[in-house]
Structure formats: C-alpha cells, structure tokens
C-alpha positions as CSV (number, residue, x, y, z in Angstrom):
1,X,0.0,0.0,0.0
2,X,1.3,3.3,-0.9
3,X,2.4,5.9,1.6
4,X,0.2,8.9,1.1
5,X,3.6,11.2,1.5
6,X,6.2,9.2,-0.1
7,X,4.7,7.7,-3.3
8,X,7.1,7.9,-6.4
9,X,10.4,9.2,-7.5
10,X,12.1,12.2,-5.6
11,X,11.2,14.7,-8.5
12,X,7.9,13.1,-9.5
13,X,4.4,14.8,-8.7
14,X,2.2,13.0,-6.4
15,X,-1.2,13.0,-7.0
16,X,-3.8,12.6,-4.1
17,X,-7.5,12.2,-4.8
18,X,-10.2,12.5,-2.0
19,X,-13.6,11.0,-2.4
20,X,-16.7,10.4,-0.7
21,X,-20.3,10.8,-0.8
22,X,-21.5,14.6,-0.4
23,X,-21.0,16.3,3.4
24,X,-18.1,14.3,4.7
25,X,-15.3,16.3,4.6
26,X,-13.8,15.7,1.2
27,X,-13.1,19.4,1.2
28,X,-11.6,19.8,4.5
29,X,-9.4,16.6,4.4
30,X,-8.3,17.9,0.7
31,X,-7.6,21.4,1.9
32,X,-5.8,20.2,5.7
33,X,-3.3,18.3,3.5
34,X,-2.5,20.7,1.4
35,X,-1.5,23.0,3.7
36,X,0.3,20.3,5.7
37,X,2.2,19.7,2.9
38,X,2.8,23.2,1.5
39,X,4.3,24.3,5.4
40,X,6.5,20.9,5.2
41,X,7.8,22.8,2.1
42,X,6.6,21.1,-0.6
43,X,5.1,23.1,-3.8
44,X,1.3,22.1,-3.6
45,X,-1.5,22.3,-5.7
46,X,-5.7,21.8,-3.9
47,X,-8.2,21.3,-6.9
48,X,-11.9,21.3,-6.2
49,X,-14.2,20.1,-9.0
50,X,-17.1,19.8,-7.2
51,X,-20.4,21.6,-9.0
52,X,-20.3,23.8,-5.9
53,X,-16.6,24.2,-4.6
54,X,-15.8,25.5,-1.3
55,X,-12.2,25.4,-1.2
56,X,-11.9,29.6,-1.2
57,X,-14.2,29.1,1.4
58,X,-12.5,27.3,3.9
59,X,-9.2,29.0,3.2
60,X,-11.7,32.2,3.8
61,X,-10.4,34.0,0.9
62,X,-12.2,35.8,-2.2
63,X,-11.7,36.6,-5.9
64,X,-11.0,34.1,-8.7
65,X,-9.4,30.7,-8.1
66,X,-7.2,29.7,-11.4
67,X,-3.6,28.4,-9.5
68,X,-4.5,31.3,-7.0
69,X,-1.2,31.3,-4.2
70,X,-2.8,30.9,-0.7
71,X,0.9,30.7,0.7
72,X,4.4,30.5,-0.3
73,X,4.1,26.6,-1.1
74,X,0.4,26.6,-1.8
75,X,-2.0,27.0,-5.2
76,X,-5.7,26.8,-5.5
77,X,-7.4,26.3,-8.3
78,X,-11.2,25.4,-8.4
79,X,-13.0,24.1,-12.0
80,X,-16.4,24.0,-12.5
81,X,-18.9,23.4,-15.8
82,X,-17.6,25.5,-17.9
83,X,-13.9,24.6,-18.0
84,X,-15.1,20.8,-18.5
85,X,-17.1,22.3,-21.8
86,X,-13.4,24.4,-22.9
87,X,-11.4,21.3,-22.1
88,X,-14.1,19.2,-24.2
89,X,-14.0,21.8,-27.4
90,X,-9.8,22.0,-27.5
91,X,-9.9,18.0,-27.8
92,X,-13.3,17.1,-29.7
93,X,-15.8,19.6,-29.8
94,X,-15.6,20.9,-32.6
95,X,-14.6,17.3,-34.8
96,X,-17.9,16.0,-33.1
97,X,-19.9,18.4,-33.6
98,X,-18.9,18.7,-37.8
99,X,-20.4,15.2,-37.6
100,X,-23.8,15.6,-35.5
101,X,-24.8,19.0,-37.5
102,X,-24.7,17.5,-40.7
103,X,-27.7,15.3,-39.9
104,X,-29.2,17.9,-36.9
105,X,-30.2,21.5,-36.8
106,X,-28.1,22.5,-33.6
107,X,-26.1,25.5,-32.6
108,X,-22.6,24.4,-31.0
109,X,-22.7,26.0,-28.0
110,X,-26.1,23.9,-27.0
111,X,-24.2,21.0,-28.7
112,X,-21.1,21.2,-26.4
113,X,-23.9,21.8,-23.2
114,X,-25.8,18.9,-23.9
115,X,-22.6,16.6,-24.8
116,X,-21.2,17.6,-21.0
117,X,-24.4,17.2,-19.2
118,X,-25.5,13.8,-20.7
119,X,-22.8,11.7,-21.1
120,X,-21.5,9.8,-17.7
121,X,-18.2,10.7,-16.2
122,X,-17.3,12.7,-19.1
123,X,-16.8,16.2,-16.6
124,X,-14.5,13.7,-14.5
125,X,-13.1,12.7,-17.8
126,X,-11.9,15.9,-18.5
127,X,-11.1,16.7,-15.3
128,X,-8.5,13.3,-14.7
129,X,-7.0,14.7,-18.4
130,X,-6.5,18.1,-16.7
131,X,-4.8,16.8,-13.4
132,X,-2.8,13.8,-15.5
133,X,-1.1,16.6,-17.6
134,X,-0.4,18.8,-14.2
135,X,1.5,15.7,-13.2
136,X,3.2,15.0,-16.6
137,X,4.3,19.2,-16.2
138,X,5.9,18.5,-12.8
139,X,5.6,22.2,-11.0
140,X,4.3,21.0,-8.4
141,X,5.4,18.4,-5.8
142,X,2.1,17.5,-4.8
143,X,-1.5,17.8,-6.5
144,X,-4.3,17.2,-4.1
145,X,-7.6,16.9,-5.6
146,X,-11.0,17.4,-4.3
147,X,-13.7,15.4,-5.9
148,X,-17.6,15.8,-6.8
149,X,-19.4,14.0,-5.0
150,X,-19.2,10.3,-4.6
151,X,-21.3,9.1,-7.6
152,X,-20.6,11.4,-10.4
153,X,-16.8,10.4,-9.7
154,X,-16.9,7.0,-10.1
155,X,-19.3,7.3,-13.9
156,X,-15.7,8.2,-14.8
157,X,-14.7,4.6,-14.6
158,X,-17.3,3.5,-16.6
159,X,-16.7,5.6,-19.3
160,X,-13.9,3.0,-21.4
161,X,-16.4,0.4,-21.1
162,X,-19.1,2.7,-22.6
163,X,-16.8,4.1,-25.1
164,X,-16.4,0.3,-26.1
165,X,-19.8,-0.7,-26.8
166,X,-20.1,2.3,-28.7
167,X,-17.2,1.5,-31.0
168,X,-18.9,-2.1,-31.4
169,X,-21.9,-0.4,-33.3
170,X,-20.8,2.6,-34.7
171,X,-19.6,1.7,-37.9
172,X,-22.6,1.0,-38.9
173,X,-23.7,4.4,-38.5
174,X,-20.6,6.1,-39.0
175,X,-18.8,4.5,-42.1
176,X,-20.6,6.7,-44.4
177,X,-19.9,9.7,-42.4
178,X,-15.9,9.3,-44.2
179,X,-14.5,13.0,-43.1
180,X,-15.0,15.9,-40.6
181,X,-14.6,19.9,-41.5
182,X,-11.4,20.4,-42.8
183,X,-9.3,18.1,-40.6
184,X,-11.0,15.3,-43.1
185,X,-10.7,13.0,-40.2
186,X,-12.7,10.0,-40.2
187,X,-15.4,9.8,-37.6
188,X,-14.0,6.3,-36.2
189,X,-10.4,8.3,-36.1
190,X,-12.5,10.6,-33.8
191,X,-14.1,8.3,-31.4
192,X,-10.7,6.4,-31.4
193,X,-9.0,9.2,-30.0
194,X,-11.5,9.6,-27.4
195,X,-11.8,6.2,-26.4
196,X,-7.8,6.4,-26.2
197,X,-8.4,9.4,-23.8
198,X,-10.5,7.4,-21.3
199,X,-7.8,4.6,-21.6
200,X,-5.2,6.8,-20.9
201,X,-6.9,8.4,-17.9
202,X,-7.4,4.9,-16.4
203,X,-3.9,3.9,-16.7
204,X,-2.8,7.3,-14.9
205,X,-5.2,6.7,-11.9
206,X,-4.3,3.1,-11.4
207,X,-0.6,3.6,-11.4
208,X,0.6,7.2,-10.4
209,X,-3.2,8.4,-8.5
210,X,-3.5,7.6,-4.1
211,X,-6.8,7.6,-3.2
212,X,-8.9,8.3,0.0
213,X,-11.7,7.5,1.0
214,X,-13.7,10.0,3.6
215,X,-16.6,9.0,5.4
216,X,-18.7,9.6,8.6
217,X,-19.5,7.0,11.4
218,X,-23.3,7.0,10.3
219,X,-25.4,4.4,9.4
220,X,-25.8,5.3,6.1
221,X,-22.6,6.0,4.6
222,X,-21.5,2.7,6.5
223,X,-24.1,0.8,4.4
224,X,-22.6,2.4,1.2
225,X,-18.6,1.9,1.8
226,X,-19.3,-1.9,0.2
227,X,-20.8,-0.9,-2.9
228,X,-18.2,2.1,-2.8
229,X,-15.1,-0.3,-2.4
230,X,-16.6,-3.0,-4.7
231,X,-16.8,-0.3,-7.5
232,X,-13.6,0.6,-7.2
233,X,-12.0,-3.1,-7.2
234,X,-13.9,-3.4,-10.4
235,X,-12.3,-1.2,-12.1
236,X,-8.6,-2.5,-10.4
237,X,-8.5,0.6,-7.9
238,X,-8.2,0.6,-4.4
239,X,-7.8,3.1,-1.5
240,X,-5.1,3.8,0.9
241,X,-6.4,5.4,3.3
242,X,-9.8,5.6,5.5
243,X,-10.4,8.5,6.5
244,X,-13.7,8.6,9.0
245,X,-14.8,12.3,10.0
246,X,-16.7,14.0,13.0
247,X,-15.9,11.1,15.2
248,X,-17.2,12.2,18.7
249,X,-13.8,12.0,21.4
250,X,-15.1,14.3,23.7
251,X,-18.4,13.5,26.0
252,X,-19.2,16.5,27.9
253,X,-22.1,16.5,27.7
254,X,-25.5,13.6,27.3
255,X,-26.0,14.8,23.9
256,X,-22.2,13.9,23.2
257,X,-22.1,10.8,25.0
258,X,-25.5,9.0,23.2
259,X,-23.7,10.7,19.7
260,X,-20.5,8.0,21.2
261,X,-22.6,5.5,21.5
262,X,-24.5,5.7,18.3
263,X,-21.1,6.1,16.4
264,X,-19.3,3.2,17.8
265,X,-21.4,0.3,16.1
266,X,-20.5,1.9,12.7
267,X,-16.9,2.7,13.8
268,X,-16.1,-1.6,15.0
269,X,-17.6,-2.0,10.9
270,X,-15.4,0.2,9.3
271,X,-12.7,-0.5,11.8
272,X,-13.1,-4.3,10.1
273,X,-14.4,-3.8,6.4
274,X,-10.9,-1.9,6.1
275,X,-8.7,-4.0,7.9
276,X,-5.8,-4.1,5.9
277,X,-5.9,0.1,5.2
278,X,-4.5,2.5,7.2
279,X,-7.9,4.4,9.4
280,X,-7.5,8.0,10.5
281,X,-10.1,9.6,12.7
282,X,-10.7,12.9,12.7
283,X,-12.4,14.2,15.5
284,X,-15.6,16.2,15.9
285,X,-14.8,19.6,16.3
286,X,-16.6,22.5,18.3
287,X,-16.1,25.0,15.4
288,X,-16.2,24.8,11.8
289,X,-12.8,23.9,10.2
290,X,-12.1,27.1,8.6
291,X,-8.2,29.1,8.1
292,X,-5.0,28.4,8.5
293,X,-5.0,27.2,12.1
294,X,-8.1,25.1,12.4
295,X,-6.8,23.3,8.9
296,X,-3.5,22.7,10.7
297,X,-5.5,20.8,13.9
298,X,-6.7,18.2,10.6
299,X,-3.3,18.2,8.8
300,X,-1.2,16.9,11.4
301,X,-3.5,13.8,12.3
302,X,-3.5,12.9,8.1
303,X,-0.6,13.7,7.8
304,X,1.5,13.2,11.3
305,X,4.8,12.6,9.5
306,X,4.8,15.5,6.7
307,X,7.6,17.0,7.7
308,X,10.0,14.0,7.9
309,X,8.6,13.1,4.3
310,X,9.4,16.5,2.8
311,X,13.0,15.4,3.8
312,X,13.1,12.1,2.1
C-alpha cells in the first residue's frame, strides 16, 4: 500500500485524490493536506471540482481561483462546468460536432452543453486529463484533488467500457460519415482518440493516482462503503487510506455521549471492512474547520509525519 507522503520518485508529482459521498469532509481533508504539505515545504496544488466548490471558502479568501497562491508553497485552483465544456472543445468539440450537424439542426454551444451534461463521467473525464497533464508538467510536488461527490466520480470509470460498446456499433452508423470539416478526419479516427483518452486516464489513476476515502461514522454512509469499495475493485482501484470524520472524542455532555454511542457500532464496521488500510479519525470539532489554524488541527493527524517526508 502506498504511503500517502512518499509515493514515487524524488522529482515526481504525487497525486492525491479525495472522495466520498456529499458532506463528509472531502473538502476539508483535501484542503488540511494541502496546507500540511505546502508548510512541510513542498510546492502544492488543492483542486476542487465539485459543481459547488468550497475550497476559497474554507481558506476564507475571495476573488478568482485559477492556481490562485494561498501561501508560499500553496496553489488553489477550483474548475467547474464550464472549464469541462473548454477542455471538451480544444480535444473534440468541434470534430464532433462537424459530424452531428450534418444530420441535426443545432447550434454548437447547445451541442457542447448537452454533450457535457449527458454523457457519464465525461466532466471527471476531462477533469483526470486536466490533473494527468499537471502531473506529466511536474511544477508541483504534490497535487491534491477534491472530488464531486461520490457518484458522479466513479461514472468516470465507466466511461472506457461505454466508449467500447459504442465502438462495437458505430460503424454501422458512421462508415458513411468518411470525413470531418477540414481536418478530413474520419469519424471512427475521432471516437478512437477519445476512447484512447478514457484509456489513458485509467492507466494514470491506477498507477501514479493515491486515493482516500472519507466517510462519517453513520449508518448510512457505513451501508454504502461496500458498494463504494466494490466499485472501485472493479475497475482495479483501491484506497489507501480511510479517512472517518466527525468522530465524537469528547463527551461533555449527554448529547455527546448518546452521539459515542450511536457512532461506535459503525466505527467496530469500518474498523473491520478496512482491515488491511491504514484508518484515520478525525475528531468532531466545536467550530467549523475554517483558516490556517483550524486546517492545521486536521493536517497533522493525516498527515502526522509531513515534515519528515518532505526530507526524504
């Protein structure tokens, strides 16, 4: 299992991916490393590309958010919608769309929005591209990566699959459709390139991506870790690390103390499903985890040994 600070060569970038169902922490965890690993002295990079981002939020800062420096080691950039539909038209929007308005009456700008919203895991498509050539650019010693939510991150791992059984009936539509625009690419050259994309992005996650997993000691995201793990074998990925938030320490009071004992049921599960992974428990916490210092509190359980990595 790969150590969350020390994975790959002294001058490679490490990629860290954070993913969980919506309301866990993903944000917090992604942004507490970070800035762990940023004050340890290594050149970091915090990417949220959830629909509704809240990294400048929780680094309480304001303006735009494009590889924005937060402090001397640490960037922030945050990517929503429309830089999934700009990353979509450099590599195929507008080959695609010379093929689909020959045969339909539609503008391209409703062709790229309907192309982005419909298709599954092609945002997170994008998005692995994106953070695969950060990695292949090597500025930065660490890229941390805050996920959507838990479901619209793993349609990405469907999409070579998809891309598959499309291939397996295209030609019958598309062998007459020879050339696009005035590339005079063939429309198979097209979907090949795309299907080589997804392929591509696979590979990179599988061998040079560390996943964790955050969840909260409640009955329900307990019931879904199974499905979430299972998914994720499928596909030859695994995690390593657990990350389980809000986990009451502190019972001052009865309200506390029946929270412990509600919690504790789904904590022994976890504590077994994930045996073999390392577990970090992040306390509940009086105040939100906002700024510098509170992120600090989180940083140094993930990451308890940052500073002894940075030297390695």
């Amino acid at each position: 299992m790969a150590d969350v600070t020390s994975q790959g060569s002294p001058d490679s970038t490490r990629v860290q991916v954070f993913l969980g169902k919506g309301g866990v922490g993903k944000t917090t965890m992604s942004a507490a490393t970070a800035l762990r690993l940023a004050e340890a002295g290594q050149r970091s990079l915090v990417i949220s590309t959830d629909p509704t981002p809240s990294l400048s939020h929780i680094f309480e800062i304001d303006g735009e958010h494009r590889e924005r420096q937060v402090s001397p080691q640490l960037f922030l950039t945050e990517l929503g919608l429309a830089d999934v539909r700009h990353m979509w038209d450099e590599k195929f929007g507008r080959d695609v769309y010379d093929v689909f308005s020959s045969f339909v009456d539609v503008d391209y700008g409703s062709f790229v929005q309907f192309m982005t919203s419909v298709l599954p895991g092609l945002n997170e498509e994008f998005m692995v591209d994106y953070i695969r050539r950060l990695a292949l650019a090597a500025r930065y010693r660490n890229v941390i990566w805050d996920t959507a939510p838990l479901g619209q991150t793993l349609a990405l791992l469907g999409m070579p699959s998809m891309l598959a059984e499309h291939l397996r009936t295209a030609p019958r539509i598309y062998t007459h459709l020879r050339t696009t625009g005035e590339r005079k690419e063939s429309v198979m050259e097209i979907i090949g390139r795309w299907r080589d994309l997804a392929a591509d992005c696979m590979a990179f996650l599988r061998r040079d991506v560390t996943f964790s997993l955050v969840t909260i000691p409640e009955a329900l995201a307990v019931c879904q870790l199974d499905t979430v793990l299972g998914e994720l074998q499928r596909y030859g990925l695994g995690i390593g690390r657990l990350v389980v938030n809000n986990v009451v320490q502190v019972t001052d009071s009865p309200f506390l103390a029946q929270k412990m004992r509600q919690q504790q049921p789904h904590l022994e599960r976890l504590r077994d499903r994930c045996s073999g992974v390392p577990i970090v428990e992040i306390p509940l916490f009086p105040q939100e985890v906002r700024g510098a210092e509170r992120l600090r509190a989180v940083g140094r359980l993930l990451l308890p040994d940052a500073a002894a990595g940075a030297q390695q």
